[in-house]
C-alpha positions as CSV (number, residue, x, y, z in Angstrom):
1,X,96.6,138.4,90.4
2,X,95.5,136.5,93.4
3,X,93.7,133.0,92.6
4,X,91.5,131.2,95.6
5,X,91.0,127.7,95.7
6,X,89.3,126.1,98.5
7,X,86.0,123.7,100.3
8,X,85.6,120.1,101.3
9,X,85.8,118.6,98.3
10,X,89.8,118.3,97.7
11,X,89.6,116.3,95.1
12,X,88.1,118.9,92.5
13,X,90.0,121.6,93.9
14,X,93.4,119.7,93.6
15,X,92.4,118.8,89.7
16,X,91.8,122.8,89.1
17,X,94.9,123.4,91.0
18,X,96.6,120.8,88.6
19,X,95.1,122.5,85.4
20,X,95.9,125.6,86.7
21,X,99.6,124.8,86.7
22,X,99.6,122.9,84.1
23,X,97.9,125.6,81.8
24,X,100.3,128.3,83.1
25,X,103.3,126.6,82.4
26,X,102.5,125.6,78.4
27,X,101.6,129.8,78.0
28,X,103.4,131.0,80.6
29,X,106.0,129.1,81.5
30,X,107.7,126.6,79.2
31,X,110.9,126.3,80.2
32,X,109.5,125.3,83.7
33,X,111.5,128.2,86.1
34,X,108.5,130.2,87.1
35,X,106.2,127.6,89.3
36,X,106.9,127.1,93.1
37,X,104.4,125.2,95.1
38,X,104.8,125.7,99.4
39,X,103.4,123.7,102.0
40,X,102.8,126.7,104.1
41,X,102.9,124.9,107.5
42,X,106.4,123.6,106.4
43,X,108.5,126.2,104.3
44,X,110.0,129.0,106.3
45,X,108.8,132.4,106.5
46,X,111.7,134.0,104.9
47,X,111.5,131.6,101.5
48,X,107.8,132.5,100.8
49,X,108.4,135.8,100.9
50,X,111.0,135.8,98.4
51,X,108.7,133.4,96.3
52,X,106.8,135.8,96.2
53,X,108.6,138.6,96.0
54,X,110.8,137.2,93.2
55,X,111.3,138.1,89.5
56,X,109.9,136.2,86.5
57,X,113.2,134.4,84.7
58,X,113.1,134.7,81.6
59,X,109.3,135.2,81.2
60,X,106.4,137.7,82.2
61,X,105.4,136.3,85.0
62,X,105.8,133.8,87.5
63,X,102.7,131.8,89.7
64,X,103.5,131.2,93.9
65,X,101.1,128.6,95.1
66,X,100.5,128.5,99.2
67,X,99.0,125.2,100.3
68,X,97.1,125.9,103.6
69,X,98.5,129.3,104.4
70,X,95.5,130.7,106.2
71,X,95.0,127.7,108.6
72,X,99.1,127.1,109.0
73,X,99.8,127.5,112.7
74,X,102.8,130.3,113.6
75,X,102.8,131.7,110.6
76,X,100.7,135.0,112.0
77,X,103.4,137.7,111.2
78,X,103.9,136.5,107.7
79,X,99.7,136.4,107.5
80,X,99.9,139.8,108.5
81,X,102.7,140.8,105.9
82,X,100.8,139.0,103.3
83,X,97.3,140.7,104.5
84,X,99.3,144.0,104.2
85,X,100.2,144.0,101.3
86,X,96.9,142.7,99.6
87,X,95.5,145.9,101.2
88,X,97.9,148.2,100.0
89,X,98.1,146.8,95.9
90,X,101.7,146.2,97.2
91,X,102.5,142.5,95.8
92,X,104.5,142.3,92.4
93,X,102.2,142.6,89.2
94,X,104.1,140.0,87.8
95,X,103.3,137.0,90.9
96,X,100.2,135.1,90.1
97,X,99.6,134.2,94.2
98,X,97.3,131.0,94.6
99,X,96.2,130.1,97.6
100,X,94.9,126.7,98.4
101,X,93.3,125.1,101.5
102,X,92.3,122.0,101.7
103,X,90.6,120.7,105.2
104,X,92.4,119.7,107.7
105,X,90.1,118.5,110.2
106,X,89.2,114.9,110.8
107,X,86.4,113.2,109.7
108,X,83.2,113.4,111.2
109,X,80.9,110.7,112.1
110,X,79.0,110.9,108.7
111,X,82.4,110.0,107.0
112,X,83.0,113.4,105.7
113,X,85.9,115.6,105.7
114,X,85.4,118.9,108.3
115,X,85.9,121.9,106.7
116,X,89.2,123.5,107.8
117,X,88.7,127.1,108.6
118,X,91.4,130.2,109.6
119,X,91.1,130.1,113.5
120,X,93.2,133.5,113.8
121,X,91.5,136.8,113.3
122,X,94.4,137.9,110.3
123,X,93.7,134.6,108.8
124,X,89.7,135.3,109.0
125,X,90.7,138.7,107.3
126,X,92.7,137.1,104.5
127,X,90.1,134.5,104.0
128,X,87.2,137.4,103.8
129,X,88.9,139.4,101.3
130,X,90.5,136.4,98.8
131,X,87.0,134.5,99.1
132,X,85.4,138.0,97.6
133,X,88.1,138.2,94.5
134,X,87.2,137.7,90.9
135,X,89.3,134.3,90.4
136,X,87.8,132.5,94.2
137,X,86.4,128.9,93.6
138,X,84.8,126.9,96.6
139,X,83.9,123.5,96.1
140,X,81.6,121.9,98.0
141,X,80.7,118.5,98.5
142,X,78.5,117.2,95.2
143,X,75.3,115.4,96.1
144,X,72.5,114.4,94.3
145,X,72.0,114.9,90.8
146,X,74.8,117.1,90.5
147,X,77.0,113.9,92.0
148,X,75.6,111.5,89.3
149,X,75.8,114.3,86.5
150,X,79.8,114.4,87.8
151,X,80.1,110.5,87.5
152,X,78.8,110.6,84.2
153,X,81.1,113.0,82.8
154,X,84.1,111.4,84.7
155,X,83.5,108.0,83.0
156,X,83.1,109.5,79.3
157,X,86.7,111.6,79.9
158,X,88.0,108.4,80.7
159,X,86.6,107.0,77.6
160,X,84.2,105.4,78.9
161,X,80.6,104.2,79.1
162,X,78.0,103.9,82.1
163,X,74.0,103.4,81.9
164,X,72.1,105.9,84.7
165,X,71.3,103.3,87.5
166,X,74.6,102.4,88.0
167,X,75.4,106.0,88.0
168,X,72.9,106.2,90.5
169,X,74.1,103.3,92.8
170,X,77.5,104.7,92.8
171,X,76.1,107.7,94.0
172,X,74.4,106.2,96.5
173,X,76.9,103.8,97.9
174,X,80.1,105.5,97.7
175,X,79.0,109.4,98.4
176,X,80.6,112.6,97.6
177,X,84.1,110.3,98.2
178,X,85.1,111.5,95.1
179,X,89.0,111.2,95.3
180,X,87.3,107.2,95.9
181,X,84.9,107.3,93.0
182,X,87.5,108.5,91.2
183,X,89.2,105.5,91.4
184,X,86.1,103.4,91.0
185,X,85.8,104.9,88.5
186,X,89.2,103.9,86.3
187,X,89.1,100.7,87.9
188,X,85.3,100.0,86.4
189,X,86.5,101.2,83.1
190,X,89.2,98.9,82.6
191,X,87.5,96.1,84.3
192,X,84.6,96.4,82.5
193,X,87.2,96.8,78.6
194,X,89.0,93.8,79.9
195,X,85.8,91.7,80.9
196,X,84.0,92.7,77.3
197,X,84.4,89.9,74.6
198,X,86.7,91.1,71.5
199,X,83.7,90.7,68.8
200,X,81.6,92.9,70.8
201,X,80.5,95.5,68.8
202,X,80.9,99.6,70.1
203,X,82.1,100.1,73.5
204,X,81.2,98.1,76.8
205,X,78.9,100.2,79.1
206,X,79.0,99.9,82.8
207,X,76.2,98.1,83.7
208,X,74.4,98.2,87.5
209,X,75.4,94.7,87.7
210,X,78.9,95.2,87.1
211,X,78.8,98.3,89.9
212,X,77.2,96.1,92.6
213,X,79.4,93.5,92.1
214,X,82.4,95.3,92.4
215,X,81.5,97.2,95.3
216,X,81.1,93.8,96.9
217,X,84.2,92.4,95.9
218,X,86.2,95.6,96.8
219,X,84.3,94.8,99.7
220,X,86.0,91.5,100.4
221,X,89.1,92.7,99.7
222,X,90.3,92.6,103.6
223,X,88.8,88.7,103.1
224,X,91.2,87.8,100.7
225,X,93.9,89.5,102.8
226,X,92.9,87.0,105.5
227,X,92.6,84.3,103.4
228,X,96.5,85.0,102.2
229,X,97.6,85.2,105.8
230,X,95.5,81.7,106.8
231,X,96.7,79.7,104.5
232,X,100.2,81.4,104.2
233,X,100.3,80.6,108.1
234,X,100.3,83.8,109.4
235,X,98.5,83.5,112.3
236,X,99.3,86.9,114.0
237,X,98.5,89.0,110.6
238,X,95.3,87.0,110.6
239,X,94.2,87.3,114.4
240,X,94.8,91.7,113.6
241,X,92.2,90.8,110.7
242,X,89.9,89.2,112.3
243,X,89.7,91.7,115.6
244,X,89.3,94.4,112.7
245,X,86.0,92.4,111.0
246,X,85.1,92.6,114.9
247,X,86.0,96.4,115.5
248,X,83.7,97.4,112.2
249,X,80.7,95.4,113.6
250,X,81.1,92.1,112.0
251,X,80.7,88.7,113.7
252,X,82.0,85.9,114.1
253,X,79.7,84.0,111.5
254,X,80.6,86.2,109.0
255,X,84.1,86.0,109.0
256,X,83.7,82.1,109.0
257,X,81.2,82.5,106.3
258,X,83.4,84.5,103.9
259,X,86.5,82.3,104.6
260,X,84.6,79.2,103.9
261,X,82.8,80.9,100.7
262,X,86.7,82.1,99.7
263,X,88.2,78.4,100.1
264,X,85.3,76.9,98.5
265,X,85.7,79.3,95.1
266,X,89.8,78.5,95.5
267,X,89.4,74.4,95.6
268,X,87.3,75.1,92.6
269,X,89.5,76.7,90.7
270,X,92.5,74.7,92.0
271,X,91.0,71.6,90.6
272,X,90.0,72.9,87.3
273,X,93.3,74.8,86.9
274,X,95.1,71.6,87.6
275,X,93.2,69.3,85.1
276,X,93.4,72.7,82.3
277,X,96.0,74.9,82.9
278,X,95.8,76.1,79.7
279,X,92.3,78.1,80.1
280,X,91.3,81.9,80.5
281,X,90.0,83.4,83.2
282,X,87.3,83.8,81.2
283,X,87.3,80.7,80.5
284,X,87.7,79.5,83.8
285,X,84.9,81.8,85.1
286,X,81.9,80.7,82.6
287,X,82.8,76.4,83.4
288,X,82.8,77.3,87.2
289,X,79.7,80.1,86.9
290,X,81.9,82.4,88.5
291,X,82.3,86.2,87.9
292,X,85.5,86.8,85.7
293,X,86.2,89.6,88.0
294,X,86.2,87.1,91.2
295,X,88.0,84.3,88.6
296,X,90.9,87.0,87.8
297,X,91.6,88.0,91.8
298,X,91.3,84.7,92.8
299,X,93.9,82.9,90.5
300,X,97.1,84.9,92.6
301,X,95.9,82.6,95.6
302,X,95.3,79.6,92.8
303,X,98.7,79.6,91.7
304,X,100.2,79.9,95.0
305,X,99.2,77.2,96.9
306,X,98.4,73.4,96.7
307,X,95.4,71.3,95.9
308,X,96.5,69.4,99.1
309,X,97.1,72.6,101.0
310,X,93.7,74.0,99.9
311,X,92.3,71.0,100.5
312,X,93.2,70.9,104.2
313,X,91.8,74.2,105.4
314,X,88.7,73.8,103.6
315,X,88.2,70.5,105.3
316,X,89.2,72.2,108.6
317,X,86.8,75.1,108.2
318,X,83.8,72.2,107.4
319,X,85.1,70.2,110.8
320,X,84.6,74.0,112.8
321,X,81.4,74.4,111.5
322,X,80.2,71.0,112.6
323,X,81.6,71.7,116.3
324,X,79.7,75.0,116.2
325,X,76.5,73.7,115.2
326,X,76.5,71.1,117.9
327,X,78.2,72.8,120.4
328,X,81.5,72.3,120.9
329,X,82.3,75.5,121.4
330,X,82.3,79.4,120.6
331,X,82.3,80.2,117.2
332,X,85.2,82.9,117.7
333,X,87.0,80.9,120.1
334,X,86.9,78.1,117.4
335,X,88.3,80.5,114.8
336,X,90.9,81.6,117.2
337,X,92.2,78.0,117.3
338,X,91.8,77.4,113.7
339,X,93.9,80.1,112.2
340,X,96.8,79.2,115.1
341,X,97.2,76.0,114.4
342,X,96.6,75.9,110.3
């Protein structure tokens, strides 16, 4: 049997691949000796073949996955063995052979992954016949409403619950991404379960709020990176941080803007953390009429550093502002001297 997994969107094609594996060892395989996966471009020659070549152990059959054997480089005699042998019905009956390609190619400037195609005319001819066999998937990039119909599903296997426009906005915002909106996707579940009052009745539903704030947050993520590094003193981690909020087309405002927004939330919850220590961050978040998302991410910075220390940057922050209103100087020179001398 020859099985053909392949398209730009690895992430569905690596969960198929999973089930595939996983299915064939609980009929096929239980005592686990009949599965070999090979990284084509890695493995030598000789151990594929006997892979493949190889009798089931103590079973009926046995199932040889290639990863990226048609786009391998120097692998062309063994592609012709392989092409061969497809040709001439010559491959054991008892070798399920799956090949896999993912794409290899780097990302183009719309953010999406090039398709990786055989460059050699053997690979062309293996990827011609295996793409024409019963058991050949390609899997395309999802857009549209087949992407929002995917999201949908993917929350409720995860046991969860999400209302259309924030299907929709996910959509939208994060793309066919999907090995990201996968993730999203957990991380909304269990953000929104850990968010939802206990007394709440049924299950919480993801909400479009709840989507466009934590895209935003994850977001700010690099932010509170460079906040860490400011106020830990790390000037050269922070300076690589800054250049980066540069390199991706931010300015200098905005980087001052998000670290004084950042301090501002952290003084905040310093104070009130010191006077009531013995509140939730949910707690926390509906005194300061703050997210309890943004409460629960900022309290590692909270509990590891000072009201004084806090204090001091904040009021350092306020004192560059003033010199860049009047002019006193560049804004990113001013930033330059304030995070080597904090």
């Amino acid at each position: 049997m020859l099985i053909f997994l392949y398209g730009t969107d690895t992430f569905r094609s690596r969960q198929q691949l999973k089930k595939m594996i996983a299915k064939f060892r609980q009929d096929r395989d239980p005592g686990g000796y009949n599965v070999a996966v090979l990284d084509c471009q890695k493995e030598e020659g000789g151990k594929i073949m006997e892979q493949i070549l190889s009798a089931p152990f103590l079973a009926e059959k046995r199932m040889v996955v290639l990863e990226n054997f048609l786009s391998a480089t120097g692998r062309g005699d063994l592609q012709e063995e392989i092409l061969k042998r497809i040709t001439n019905k010559t491959l054991p009956e008892s070798t399920v052979l799956v090949f896999y390609e993912s794409p290899s190619a780097p990302s183009t400037s719309s953010g999406r992954v090039a398709q990786g195609k055989p460059k050699t005319k053997v690979a062309k001819e293996l990827f011609d016949i295996l793409s024409k066999e019963k058991f050949s998937q390609q899997f395309d990039l999802l857009i549209g409403v087949k992407l929002i119909s995917w999201i949908l599903q993917e929350v409720k296997d995860h046991g969860g619950k999400i209302n259309q426009p924030a299907a929709q906005y996910l959509a939208q915002n994060v793309g066919g991404d999907m090995w990201r909106l996968s993730s999203l996707v957990k991380q909304l579940i269990a953000f929104k379960q850990s968010s939802c009052h206990p007394r709440e009745n049924g299950d919480p539903e993801i909400a479009l709020s709840d989507v466009q704030l934590f895209l935003d947050e994850k977001a700010d993520d690099s932010i509170f990176n460079l906040v860490d590094a400011v106020v830990g003193g790390q000037a050269k981690k922070a300076f690589e941080m800054i250049r980066e909020q540069y390199r991706i087309g931010e300015d200098a405002q905005f980087v001052f803007a998000m670290l004084l927004r950042q301090f501002r939330i952290l003084l905040e919850l310093r104070d009130l953390y010191d006077r009531e220590d013995n509140l939730s961050s949910e707690q926390l978040a509906k005194k300061l009429n703050l997210h309890p998302f943004v409460v629960k991410k900022s309290l590692v910075f909270v509990k590891k550093y000072s009201l004084a220390k806090l204090k001091t940057v904040y009021q350092r922050l306020l004192d560059l502002d003033v010199k860049t209103k009047t002019g006193q100087g560049d804004q990113s020179l001013l930033l330059d001297v304030f995070v080597g001398t904090v």
